[in-house]
C-alpha positions as CSV (number, residue, x, y, z in Angstrom):
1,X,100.4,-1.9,13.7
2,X,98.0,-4.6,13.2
3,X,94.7,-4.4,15.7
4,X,93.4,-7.4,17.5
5,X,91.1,-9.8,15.4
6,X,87.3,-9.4,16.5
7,X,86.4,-10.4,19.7
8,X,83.6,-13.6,19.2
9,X,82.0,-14.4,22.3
10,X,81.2,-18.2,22.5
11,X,81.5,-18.5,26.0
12,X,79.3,-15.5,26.7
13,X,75.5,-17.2,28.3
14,X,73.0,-15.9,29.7
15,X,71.0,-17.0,32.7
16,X,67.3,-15.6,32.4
17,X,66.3,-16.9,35.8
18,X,69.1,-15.0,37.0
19,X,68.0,-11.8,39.7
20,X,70.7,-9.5,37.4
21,X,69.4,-8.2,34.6
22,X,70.6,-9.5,31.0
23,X,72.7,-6.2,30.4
24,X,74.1,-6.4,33.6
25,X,75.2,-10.0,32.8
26,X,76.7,-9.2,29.7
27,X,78.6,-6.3,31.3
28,X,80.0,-8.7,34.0
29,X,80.9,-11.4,31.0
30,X,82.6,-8.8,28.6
31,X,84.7,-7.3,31.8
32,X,85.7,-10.8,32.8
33,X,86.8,-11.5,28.8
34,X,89.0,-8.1,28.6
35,X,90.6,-9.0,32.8
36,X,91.1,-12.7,31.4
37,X,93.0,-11.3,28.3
38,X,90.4,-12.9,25.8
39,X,89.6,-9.7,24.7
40,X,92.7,-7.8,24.2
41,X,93.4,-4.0,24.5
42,X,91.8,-2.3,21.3
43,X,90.5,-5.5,20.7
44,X,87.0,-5.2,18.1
45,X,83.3,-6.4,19.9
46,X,80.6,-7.4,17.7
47,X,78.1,-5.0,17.2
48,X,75.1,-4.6,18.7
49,X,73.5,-6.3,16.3
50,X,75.6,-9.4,15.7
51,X,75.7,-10.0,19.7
52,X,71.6,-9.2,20.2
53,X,71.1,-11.9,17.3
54,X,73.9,-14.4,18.7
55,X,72.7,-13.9,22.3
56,X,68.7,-14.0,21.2
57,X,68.0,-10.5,22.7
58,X,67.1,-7.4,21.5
59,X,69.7,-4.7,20.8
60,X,68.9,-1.6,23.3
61,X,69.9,-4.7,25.9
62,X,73.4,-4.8,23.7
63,X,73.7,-1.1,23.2
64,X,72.9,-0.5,27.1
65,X,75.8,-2.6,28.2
66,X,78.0,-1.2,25.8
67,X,77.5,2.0,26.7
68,X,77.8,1.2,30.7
69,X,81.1,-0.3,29.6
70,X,82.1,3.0,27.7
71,X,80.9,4.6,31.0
72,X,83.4,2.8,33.3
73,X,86.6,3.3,31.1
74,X,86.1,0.0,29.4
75,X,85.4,0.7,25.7
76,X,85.5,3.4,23.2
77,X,83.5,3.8,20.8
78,X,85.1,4.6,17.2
79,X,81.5,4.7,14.9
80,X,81.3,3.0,11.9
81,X,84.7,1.6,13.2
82,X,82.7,-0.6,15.7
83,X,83.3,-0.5,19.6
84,X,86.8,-1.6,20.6
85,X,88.7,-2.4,24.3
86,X,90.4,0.6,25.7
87,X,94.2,1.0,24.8
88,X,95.4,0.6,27.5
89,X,93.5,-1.0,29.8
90,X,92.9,0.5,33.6
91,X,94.4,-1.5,35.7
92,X,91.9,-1.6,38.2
93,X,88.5,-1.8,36.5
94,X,85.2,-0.7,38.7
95,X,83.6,-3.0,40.7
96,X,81.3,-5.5,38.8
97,X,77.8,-5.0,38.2
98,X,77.1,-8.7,39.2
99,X,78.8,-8.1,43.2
100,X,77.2,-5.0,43.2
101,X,73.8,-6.8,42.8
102,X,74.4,-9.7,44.7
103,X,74.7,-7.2,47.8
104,X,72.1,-6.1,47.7
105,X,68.6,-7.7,49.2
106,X,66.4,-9.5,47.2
107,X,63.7,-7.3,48.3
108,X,65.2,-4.5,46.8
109,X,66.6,-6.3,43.2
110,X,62.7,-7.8,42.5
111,X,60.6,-5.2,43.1
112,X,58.8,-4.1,39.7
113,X,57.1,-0.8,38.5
114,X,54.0,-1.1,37.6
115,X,53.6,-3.9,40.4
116,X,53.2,-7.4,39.5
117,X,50.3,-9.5,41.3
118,X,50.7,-9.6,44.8
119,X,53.4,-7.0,45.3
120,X,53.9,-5.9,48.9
121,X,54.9,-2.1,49.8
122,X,52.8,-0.7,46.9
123,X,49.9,1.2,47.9
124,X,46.9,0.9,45.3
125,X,48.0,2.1,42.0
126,X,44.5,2.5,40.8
127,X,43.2,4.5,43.9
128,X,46.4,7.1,44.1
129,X,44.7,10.8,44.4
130,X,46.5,11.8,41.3
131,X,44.6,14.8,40.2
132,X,44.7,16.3,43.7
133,X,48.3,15.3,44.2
134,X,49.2,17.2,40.5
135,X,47.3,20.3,41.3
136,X,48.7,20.5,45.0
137,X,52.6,19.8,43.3
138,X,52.2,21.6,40.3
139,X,51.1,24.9,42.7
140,X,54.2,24.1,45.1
141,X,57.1,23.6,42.3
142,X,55.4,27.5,41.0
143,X,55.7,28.7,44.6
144,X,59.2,27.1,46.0
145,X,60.5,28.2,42.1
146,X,62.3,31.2,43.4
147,X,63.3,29.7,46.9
148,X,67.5,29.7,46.3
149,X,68.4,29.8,49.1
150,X,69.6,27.3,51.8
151,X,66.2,25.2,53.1
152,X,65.6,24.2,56.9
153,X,67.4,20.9,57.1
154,X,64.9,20.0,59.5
155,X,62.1,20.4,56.7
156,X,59.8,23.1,55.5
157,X,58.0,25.1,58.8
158,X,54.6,24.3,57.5
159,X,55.2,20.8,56.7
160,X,56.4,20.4,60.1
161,X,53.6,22.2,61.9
162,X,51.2,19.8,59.6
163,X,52.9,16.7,60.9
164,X,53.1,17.8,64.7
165,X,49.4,19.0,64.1
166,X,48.4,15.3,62.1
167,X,50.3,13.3,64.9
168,X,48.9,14.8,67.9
169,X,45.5,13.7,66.6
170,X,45.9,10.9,64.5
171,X,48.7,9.1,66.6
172,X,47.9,11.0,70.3
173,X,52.0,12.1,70.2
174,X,52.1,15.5,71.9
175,X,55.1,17.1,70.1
176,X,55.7,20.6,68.7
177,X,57.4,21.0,65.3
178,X,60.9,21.7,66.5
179,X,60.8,17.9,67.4
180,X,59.7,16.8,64.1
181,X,62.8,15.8,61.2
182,X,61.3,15.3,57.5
183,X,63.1,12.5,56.1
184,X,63.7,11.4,52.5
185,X,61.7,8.2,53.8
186,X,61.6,5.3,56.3
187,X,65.7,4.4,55.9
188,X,66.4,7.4,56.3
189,X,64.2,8.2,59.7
190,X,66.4,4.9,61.1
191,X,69.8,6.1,59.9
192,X,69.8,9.7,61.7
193,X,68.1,7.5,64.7
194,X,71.0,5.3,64.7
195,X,73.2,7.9,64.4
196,X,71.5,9.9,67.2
197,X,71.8,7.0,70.1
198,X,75.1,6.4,69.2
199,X,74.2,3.3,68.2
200,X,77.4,1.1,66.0
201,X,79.3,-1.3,67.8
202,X,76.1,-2.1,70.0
203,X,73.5,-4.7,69.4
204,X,69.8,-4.1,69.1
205,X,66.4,-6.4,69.8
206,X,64.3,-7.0,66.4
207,X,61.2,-8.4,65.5
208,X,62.0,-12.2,64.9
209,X,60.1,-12.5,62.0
210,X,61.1,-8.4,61.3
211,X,61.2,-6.3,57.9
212,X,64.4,-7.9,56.1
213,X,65.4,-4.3,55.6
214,X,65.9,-3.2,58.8
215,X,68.0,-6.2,59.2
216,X,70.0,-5.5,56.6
217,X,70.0,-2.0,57.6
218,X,71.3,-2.7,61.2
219,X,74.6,-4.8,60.1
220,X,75.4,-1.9,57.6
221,X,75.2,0.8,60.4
222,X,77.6,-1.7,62.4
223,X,74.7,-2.8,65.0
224,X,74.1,-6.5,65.4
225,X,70.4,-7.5,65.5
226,X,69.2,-9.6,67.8
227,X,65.9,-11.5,66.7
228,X,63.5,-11.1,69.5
229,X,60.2,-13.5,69.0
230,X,56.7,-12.4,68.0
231,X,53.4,-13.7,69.3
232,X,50.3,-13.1,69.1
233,X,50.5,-10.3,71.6
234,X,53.7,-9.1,69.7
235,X,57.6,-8.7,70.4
236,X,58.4,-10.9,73.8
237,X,60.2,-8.8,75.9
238,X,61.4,-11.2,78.3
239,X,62.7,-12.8,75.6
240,X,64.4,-9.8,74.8
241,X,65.7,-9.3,78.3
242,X,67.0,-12.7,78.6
243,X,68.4,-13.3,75.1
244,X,70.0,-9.5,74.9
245,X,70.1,-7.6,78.0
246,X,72.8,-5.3,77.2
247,X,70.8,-3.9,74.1
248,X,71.0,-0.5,73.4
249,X,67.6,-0.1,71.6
250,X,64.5,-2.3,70.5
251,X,63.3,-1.7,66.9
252,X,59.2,-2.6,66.5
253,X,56.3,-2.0,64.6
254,X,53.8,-1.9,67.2
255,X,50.9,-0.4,65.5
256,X,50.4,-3.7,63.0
257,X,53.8,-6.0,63.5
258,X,55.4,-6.8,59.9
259,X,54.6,-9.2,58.3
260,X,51.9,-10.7,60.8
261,X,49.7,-7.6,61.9
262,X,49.1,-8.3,65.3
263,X,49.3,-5.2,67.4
264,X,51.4,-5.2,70.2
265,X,49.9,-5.7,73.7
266,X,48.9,-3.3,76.2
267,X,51.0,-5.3,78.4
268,X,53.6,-5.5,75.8
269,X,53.9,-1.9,75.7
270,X,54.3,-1.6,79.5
271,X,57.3,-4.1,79.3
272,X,58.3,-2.6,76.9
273,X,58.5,1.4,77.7
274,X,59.8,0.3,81.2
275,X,62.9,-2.1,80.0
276,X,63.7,0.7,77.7
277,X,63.7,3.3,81.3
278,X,65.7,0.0,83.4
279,X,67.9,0.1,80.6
280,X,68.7,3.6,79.7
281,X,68.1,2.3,76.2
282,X,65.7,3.6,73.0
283,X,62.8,2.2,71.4
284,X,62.6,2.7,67.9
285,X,59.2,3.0,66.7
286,X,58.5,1.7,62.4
287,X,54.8,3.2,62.6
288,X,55.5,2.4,58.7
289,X,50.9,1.6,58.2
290,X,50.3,4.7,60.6
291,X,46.4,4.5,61.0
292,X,45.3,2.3,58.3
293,X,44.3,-0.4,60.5
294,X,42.1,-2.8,58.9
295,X,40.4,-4.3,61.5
296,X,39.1,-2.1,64.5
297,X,40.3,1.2,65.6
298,X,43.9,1.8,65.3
299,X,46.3,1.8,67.9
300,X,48.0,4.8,69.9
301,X,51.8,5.3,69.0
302,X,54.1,4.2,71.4
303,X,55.6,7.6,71.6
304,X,51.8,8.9,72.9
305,X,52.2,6.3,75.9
306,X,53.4,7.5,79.7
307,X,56.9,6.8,79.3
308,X,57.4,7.1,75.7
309,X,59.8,10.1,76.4
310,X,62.9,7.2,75.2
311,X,60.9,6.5,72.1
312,X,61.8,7.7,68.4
313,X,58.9,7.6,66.4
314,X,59.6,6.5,62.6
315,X,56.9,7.9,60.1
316,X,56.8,7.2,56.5
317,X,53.9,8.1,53.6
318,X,55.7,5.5,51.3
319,X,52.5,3.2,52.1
320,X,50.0,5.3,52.5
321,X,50.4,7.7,49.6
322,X,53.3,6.4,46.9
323,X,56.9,5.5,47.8
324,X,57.1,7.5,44.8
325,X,57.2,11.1,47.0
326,X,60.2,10.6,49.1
327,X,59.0,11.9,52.3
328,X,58.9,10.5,55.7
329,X,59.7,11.9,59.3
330,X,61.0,11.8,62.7
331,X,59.6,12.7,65.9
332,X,62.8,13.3,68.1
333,X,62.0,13.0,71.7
334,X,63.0,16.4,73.9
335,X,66.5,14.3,74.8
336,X,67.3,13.6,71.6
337,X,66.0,16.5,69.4
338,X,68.5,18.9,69.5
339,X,71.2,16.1,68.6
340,X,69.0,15.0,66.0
341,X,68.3,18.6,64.2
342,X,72.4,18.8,64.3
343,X,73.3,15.4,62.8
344,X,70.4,16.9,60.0
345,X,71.9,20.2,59.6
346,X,75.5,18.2,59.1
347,X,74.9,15.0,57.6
348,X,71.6,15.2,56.2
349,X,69.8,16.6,52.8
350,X,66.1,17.8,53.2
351,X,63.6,16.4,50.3
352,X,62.5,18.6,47.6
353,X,60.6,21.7,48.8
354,X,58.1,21.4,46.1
355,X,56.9,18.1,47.7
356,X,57.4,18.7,50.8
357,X,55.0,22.0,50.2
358,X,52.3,19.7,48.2
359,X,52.5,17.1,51.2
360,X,52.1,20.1,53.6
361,X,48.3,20.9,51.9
362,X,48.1,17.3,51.6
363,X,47.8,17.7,55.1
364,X,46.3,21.0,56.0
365,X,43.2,21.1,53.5
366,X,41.9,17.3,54.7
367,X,43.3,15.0,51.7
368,X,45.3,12.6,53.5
369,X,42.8,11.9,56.4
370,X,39.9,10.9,53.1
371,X,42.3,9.2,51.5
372,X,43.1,6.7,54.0
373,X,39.4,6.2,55.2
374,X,38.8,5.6,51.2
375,X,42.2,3.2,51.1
376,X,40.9,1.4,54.4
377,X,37.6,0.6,53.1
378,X,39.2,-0.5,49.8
379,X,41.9,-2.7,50.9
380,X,39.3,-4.9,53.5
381,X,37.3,-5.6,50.3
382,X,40.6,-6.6,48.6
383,X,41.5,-8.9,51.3
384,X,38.7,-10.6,51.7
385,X,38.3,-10.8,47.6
386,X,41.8,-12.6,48.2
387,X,40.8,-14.6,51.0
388,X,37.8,-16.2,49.4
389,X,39.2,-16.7,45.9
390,X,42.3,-18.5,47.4
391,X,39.6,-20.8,49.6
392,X,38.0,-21.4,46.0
393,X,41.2,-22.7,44.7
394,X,42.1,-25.1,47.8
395,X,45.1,-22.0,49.1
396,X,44.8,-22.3,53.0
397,X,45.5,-18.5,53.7
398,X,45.0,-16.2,56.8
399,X,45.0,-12.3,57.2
400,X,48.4,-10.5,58.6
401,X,48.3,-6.6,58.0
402,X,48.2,-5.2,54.5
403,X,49.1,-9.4,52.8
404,X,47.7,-13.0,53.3
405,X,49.8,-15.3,54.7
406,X,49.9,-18.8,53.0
407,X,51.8,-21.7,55.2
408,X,54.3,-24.2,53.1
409,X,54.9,-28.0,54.4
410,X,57.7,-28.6,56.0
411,X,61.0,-29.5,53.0
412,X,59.0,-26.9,50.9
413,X,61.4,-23.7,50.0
414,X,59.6,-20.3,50.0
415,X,62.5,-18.9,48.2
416,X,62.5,-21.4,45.2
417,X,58.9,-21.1,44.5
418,X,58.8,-17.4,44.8
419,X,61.2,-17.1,41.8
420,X,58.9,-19.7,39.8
421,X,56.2,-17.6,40.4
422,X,57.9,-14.1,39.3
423,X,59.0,-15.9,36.4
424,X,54.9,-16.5,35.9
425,X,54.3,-12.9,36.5
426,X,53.8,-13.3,40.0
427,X,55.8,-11.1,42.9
428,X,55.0,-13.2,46.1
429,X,57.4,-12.6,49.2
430,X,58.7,-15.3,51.0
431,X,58.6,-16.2,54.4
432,X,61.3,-17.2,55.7
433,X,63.1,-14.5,55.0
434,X,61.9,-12.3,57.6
435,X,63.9,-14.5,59.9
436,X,67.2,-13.9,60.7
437,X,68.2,-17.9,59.3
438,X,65.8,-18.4,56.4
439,X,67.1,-21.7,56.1
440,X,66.2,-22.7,59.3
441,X,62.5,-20.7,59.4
442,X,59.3,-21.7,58.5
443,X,58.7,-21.2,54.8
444,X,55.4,-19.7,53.8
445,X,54.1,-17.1,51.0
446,X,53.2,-13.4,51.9
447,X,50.7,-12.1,49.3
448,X,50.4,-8.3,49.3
449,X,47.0,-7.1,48.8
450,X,46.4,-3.9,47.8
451,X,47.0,-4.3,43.9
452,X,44.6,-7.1,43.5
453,X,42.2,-6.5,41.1
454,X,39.2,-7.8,40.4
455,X,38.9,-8.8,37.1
456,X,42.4,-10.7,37.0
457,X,42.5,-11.9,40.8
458,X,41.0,-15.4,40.1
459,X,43.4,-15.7,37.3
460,X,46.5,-15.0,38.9
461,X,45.1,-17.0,42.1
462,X,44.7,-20.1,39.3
463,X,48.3,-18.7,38.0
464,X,49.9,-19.2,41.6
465,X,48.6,-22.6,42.1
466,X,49.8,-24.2,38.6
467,X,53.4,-22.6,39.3
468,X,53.7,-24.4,43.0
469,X,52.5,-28.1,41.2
470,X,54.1,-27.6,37.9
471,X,57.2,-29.7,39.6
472,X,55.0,-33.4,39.6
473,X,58.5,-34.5,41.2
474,X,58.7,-32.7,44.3
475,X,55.6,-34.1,46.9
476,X,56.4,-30.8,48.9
477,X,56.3,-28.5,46.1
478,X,53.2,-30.4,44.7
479,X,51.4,-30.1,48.7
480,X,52.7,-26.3,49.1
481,X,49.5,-25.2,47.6
């Protein structure tokens, strides 16, 4: 029986400003040909190299949607016989790559490794302890090699003990190490907290602006965020009280609030600590910077405060150290610990044991403690590199945490000029999209700091302000900077 003729692919484009990659756009365009019937059951594709040339890219993009394809059931692949549609086809093909990506935050889909220029959530590449971090990793994967068994969902002992030991000084929390969790990370310190107050179908105060994340987070979990203000003492908590008083649990960053860095009040935290005991509710604490405060001494935790018994203290390292090590924690208060440790045991998956036995000596023989005085001292001289090279070029810019924030004009969209800018090699964060309604927030830029370099800061300062008046059209894009 005769086969299909080749499959040409004039309608196939694609759209390099797009946030999906270029294989995953060719993935989505051949699916859509072989659901439309345009390319037939055992139908031929070009090869690689036809479709790289008529497309204008190279051919490991080709060859790596291809084989995705051949992955999903798609295509089989018959050598020098070429690449052909399945015979027959599945009726119900996976879900597309493109709907996959569109669900998923922009925060997530443009992050870049190495960093690109003002990158937020990257701790200095150039300052990372790597040859301690190697020798302390390299000595735990030889230890933990014979370690078969079942590990402690609730983490390593000695990690555990390092963290109840590093918090009670560091962060003034009184705790012992049955209370603390280690985490795979900062989402996963707010899912088993979630889980632990019981917290779906119920809504929750958040920062308003707040880490798009958590936001994100929240309506997955089934908990609807409401956006509580921020001033410059921090979340309003009258606000919060008149806007939500039914809430189940408050979500803050009171050590440096994200993305403006103010700390929260002394008053605030009184408000805050008793709503939470009028309430019977939670406070979820993101202490995501820990104690690399840049300006002044840092703050106590909330959990250290009288009354911070209904407070779940988030920890992370992914800012401090690398996101790169997967490790975070929990400091369950006595209410909640021993639901906490079960919803681990059942429904949790303890990180590596080599990592968490290198972060444990991290801890224990004084690393992390230098590093952060060394990071602290580096990243002010960063900032206020950035500070005074964006005043050279004419960029009205003010400090907030670990970025500089840069106001837009009114009719200016963050969003828009934030993808010009990646396109120029640029990662800048937009405003307005830690708000709730982006399209109704103030726009501005947040420029992450602790990447910039400086023999290429001017430059990419002098890059950022030819990409926001490269439209001579637009009077708002042409005042933005």
């Amino acid at each position: 029986m005769d086969r299909p003729s080749p499959w040409s692919a004039p309608e196939l484009t694609l759209d390099r400003a797009s946030p999906a990659s270029l294989a995953d756009q060719i993935v989505q365009h051949v699916e859509a040909a072989i659901c439309a019937g345009s390319l037939q059951p055992g139908g031929r594709l070009p090869s690689w190299r036809d479709l790289a040339a008529q497309l204008g890219v190279a051919r490991g993009t080709v060859r790596a949607a291809y084989e995705r394809l051949t992955d999903r059931g798609l295509l089989v692949a018959f050598g020098s016989a070429g690449t052909r549609v399945v015979d027959p086809v599945p009726e119900r093909p996976g879900p597309k790559v493109a709907e996959v990506l569109i669900a998923l935050p922009r925060e997530i889909r443009h992050r870049a490794d190495p960093p690109l220029a003002f990158q937020m959530g990257i701790p200095a590449q150039d300052a990372f302890p790597a040859t301690v971090w190697a020798r302390l990793h390299r000595q735990a994967v030889q230890e933990t090699a014979l370690r078969n068994g079942h590990t402690d969902p609730r983490g390593l002992a000695e990690l555990r003990s390092a963290l109840a030991s590093h918090v009670a000084l560091a962060r003034g929390i009184e705790c012992s190490p049955e209370q603390v969790i280690v985490t795979s990370g900062y989402r996963a310190g707010l899912a088993l907290s979630l889980a632990a107050i019981g917290a779906a179908g119920k809504t929750a105060w958040m920062e308003e602006p707040g880490y798009p994340i958590t936001r994100f987070a929240l309506k997955l979990a089934g908990v609807s965020p409401i956006g509580i203000p921020v001033d410059e003492e921090g979340i309003r908590v009258s606000d919060g009280r008149a806007l939500a008083p039914d809430a189940l649990a408050a979500l803050v960053t009171p050590g440096q609030q994200a993305p403006t860095g103010v700390a929260l009040s002394e008053n605030r935290r009184a408000e805050l600590l008793q709503w939470a005991h009028d309430r019977g509710g939670w406070v979820i604490e993101d202490d995501y910077l820990a104690e690399l405060h840049l300006s002044g001494r840092s703050a106590r935790a909330l959990a250290a405060e009288p009354g911070g018994g209904r407070v779940i203290h988030v920890g992370t390292f992914s800012k401090t150290i690398s996101p790169a090590i997967g490790l975070g924690f929990v400091v369950a208060p006595q209410a909640l610990a021993r639901h906490m440790v079960e919803i681990a045991t059942l429904l949790g998956a303890p990180p590596s044991p080599a990592i968490q036995s290198a972060l444990a000596n991290f801890l224990v023989e004084g690393h992390y403690l230098r590093h952060l005085r060394r990071m602290r001292r580096l990243y002010v001289s960063r900032r206020e590199m950035l500070l005074e090279t964006l005043a050279d070029c004419g960029v009205e810019a003010s400090a907030a945490g670990l970025s500089v924030f840069c106001p837009l004009p009114v009719g200016c969209a963050d969003q828009q000029l934030c993808d010009r800018c990646r396109d120029a090699g640029l990662a800048l964060t937009p405003y307005s999209t830690w708000f709730a309604n982006p399209d109704t927030a103030p726009g501005g830029l947040l420029l992450g700091i602790a990447n910039i370099l400086e023999r290429s800061v001017r430059a990419d300062c002098e890059r950022l302000v030819a990409t926001a008046t490269m439209d001579r059209n637009s009077p708002a894009a042409t005042a933005a900077i």
